[in-house]
N, C-alpha and C positions, 0 to 999 in steps of 0.2 A: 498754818499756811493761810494768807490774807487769801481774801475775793480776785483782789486782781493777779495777784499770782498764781490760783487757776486759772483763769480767764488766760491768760497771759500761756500756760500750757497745755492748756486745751488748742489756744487756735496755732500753737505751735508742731503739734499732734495731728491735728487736720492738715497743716501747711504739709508737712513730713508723707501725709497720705494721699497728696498727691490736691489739693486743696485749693484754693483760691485764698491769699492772705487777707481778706477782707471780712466780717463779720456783718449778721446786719443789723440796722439800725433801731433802739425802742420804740414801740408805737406811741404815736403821737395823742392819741386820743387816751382818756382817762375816763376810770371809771366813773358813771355817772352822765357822762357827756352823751347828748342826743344829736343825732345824725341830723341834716340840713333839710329843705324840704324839695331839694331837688334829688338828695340822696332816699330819701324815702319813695317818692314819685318812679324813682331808677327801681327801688324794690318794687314796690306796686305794680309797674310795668311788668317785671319780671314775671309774678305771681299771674297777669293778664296772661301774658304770651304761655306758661307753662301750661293753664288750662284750654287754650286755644288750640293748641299742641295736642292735648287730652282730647277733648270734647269735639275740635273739629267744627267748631260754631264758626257763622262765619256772621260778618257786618261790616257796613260800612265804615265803619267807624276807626279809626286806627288807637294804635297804643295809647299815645297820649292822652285821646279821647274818653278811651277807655280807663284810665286812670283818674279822670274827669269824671266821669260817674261814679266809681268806687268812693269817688272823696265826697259827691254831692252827697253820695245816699247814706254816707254814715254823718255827714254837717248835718243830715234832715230836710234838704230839699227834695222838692217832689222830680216828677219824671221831667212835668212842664219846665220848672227852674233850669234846671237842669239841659234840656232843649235847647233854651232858648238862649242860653250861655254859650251852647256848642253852635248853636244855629241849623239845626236838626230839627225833626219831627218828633211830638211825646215819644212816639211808637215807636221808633226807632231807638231811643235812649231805653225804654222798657223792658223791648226784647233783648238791649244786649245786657240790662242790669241783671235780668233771670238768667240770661245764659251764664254769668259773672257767679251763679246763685244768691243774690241780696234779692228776697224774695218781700214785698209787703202782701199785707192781708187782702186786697183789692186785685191782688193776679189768680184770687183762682171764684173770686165772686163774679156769677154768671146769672144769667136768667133760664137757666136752666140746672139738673143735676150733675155737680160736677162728676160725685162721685159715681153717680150711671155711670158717665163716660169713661170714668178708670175701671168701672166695672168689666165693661162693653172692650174696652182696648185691652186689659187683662185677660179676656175671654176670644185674643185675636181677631177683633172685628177691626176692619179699617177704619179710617178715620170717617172717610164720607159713608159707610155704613152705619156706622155709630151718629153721626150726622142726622140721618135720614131716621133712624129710629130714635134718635133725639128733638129730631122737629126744629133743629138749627140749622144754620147755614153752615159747608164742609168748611167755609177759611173760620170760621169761628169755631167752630168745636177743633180746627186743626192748631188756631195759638193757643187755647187750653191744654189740651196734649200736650202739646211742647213744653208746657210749664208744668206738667205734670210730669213729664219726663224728665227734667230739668230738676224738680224735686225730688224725684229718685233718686238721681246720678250725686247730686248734693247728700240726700240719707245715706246712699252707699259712701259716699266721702268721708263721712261722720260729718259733716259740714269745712270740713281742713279749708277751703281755701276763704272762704269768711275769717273764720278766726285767724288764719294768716295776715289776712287784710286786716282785723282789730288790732293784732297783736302790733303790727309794722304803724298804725297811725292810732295805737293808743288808747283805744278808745274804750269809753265805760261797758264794759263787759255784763257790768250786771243789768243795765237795760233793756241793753239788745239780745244775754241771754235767757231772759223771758219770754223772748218773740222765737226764737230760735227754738224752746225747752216747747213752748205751743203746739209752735210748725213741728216737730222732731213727732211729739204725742199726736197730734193730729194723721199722720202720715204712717206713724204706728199704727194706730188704729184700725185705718182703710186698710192698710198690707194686712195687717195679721186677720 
């Protein structure tokens, strides 16, 4: 029996089961073939909103925005590039690249101990407590926390939605899983 002669009684068998006579269409796309860069942008978004969903982080910043920084921080622009593209403040591009978890080495360097403070908030001291026995100011030792928490919620992830974000724009893995394999050891560390 040829190809199309099953084909041919299959959708005859369906029709008979009460069916619709129409069958559908092969995919258009072929193996090999990479998605546009609005189709990936559409992912990207998605991957935003899923953790926004999750984490509850909030910013001014909308979707698109936010797919904006995903993409500057894996191009290798800094916060300011970045900014000033969006027409936004560093800080504000900053806080929401950590809440995103694209974490670099300068979010948790302080002029003070960081790791007191993960001490001191592990040991249930409020922020402005830990503050005050830190000798900092409470909104300062309070955006530390936050990225300290922030690195948590990313450890407990296994980092899933970074490598998401590699995976969908491709990106050298081996890199940035050096900076990742760091931050992961670093944060083991202090926990255990």
């Amino acid at each position: 029996m040829q190809t199309n002669d099953r084909v041919e009684r299959l959708k005859q068998l369906y029709i008979d089961l009460g069916g619709e006579p129409t069958s559908t269409e092969r995919q258009h796309a072929r193996r090999g073939d990479f998605p546009d860069e609005a189709t990936v942008d559409e992912r990207l978004g998605r991957v935003v909103e899923r953790m926004r969903e999750r984490y509850g982080f909030r910013t001014s910043l909308d979707r698109p925005a936010l797919v904006t920084v995903v993409r500057g921080y894996y191009a290798g622009r800094s916060d300011a590039e970045v900014a000033a593209h969006l027409g936004v403040s560093p800080e504000t591009v900053a806080r929401a690249r950590v809440n995103l978890h694209l974490f670099r080495p300068a979010d948790t360097e302080a002029t003070f101990d960081v790791d007191a403070l993960r001490t001191l908030l592990d040991g249930g001291a409020s922020v402005a407590d830990a503050a005050a026995e830190l000798g900092v100011a409470p909104s300062t030792a309070g955006e530390y926390a936050h990225v300290l928490r922030v690195q948590q919620d990313a450890r407990v992830s296994g980092y899933r939605y970074p490598e998401e974000f590699e995976e969908l724009l491709e990106v050298d893995t081996e890199r940035l899983g050096r900076t990742y394999r760091t931050d992961r050891r670093t944060m083991e560390e202090v926990v255990d």
